[in-house]
N, C-alpha and C positions, 0 to 999 in steps of 0.2 A: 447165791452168796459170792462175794468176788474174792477170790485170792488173791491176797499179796505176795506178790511176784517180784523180784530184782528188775531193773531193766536190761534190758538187752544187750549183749554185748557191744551191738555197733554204736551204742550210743556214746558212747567212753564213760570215766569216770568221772560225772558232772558234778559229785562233792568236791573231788580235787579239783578242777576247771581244765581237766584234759579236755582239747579237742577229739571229737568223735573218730573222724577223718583219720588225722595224722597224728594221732597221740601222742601230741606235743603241746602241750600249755598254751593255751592263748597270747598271741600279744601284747604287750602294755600299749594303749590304744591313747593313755594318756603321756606316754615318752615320745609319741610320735607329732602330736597336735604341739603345734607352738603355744608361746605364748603369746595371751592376745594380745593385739596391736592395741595398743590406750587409744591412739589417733583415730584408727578404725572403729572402736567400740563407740568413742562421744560423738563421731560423726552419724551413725547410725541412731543415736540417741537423740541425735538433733531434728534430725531427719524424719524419723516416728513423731516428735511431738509438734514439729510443724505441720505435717499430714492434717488435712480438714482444717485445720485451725492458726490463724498469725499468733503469734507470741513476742512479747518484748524477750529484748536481751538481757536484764535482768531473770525472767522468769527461766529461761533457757539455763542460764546461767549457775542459777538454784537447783537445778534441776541435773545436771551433771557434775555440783559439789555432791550431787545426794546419792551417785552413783560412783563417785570419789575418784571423779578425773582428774588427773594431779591440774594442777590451776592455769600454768603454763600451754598446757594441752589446749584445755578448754578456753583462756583468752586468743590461741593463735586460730582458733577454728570460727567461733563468734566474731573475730574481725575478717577471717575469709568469708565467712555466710554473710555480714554485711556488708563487703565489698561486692556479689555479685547478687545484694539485692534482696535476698531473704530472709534479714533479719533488717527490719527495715522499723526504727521504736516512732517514730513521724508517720510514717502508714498504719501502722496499728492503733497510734492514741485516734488518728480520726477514724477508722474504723470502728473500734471501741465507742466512740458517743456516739457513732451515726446510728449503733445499731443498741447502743442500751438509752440513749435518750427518748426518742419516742417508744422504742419497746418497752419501758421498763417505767417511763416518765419519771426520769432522775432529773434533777436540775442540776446546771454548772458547777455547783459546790460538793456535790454528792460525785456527781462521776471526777473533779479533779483529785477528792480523795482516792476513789476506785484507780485512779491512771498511777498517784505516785506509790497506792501498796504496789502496784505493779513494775515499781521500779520505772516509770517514764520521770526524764526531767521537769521542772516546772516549765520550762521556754516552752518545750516542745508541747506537753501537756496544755499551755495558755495557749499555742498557735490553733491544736482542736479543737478549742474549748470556745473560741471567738467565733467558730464558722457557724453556732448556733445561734439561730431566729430567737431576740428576746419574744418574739409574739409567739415563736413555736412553742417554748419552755411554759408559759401563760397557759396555750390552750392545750399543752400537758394535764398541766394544774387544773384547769378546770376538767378533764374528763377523766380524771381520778376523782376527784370530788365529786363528779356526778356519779361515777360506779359506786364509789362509797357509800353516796348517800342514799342511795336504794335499801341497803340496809339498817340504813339509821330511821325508818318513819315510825317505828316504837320512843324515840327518847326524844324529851327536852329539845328547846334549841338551843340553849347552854351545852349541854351534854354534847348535841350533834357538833358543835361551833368546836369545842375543846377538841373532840376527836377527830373529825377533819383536818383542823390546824395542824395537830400531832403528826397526823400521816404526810402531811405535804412536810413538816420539821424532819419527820427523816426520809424525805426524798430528798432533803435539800436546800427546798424552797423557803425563802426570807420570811420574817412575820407580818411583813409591810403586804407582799402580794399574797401572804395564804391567808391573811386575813377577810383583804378584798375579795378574793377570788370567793371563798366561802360564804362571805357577804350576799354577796351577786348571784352567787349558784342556788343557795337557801332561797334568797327574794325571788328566784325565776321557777323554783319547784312550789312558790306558794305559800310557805313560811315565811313565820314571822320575821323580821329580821332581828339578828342577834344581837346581844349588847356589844358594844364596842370591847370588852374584858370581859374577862372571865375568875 
């Protein structure tokens, strides 16, 4: 059985927050720490969310309202970071489509929405947005349509036609080429070809 025992005397009295040692109160540890530098804190905040990843300066921007950097703070830091280069919203929108256009097979309409929730300009956003191959976006479109259509050989060619279209609609892609494109893909897997409408 263990006995409840007091502590020890050389511990001090840790209800009161005497020190052991010199039985004398602890320091206020928070009269001593400053207070934080606002400058120091968003710069670190900047600094963490560019790590691994580019970011527009909009996003940045949101992102130290949301940690209530007084606004002043945060404009004068966002134009030093883009002054030497690290916040840079023209490297990031073509970064941005080089790496969601074929990963993702978005077409030009889908990623210019993606670039202005992100806060990029339309100029800027149109200048990445040109350096896309219309044949690359095309045979986008066609190999989503061929992944898709692996799991369509239960339905219709109505059915498959509608829902193909669908998917390249919210990638993007116009009704002029996901129609073609589906056209073509259906006729080259050996299916019928589909009605013109649906």
């Amino acid at each position: 059985m263990v006995e409840d025992r007091p502590p020890p005397e050389w511990l001090g009295d840790v209800s009161a927050g005497v020190d052991a040692w010199t039985r004398r109160p602890p320091e206020d540890t928070a009269a001593q720490v400053p207070e934080a530098d606002a400058e120091a804190v968003a710069r670190k905040i900047l600094l963490d969310q560019l790590t691994g990843q580019a970011r527009s300066r909009k996003e940045l921007a949101d992102r130290l309202a949301k940690k209530n950097v007084p606004g002043e703070v945060a404009a004068r830091l966002l134009d030093r970071f883009e002054e030497v280069g690290l916040v840079d919203d023209a490297a990031f929108a073509r970064s941005w489509v080089s790496s969601r256009q074929p990963g993702k097979g978005l077409a030009t309409r889908a990623l210019a929405q993606e670039l202005r929730r992100k806060g990029i300009d339309d100029e800027v956003a149109r200048e990445a947005l040109d350096e896309i191959d219309p044949a690359d976006e095309e045979e986008a479109a066609r190999a989503l349509v061929r992944r898709k259509l692996r799991s369509l050989g239960r339905v219709d060619d109505a059915t498959a036609t509608r829902r193909l279209v669908g998917m390249l609609a919210r990638k993007g892609y116009g009704s002029g080429l996901s129609f073609a494109v589906v056209r073509e893909e259906l006729a080259a897997a050996g299916r019928a070809e589909p009605p013109e409408t649906f």
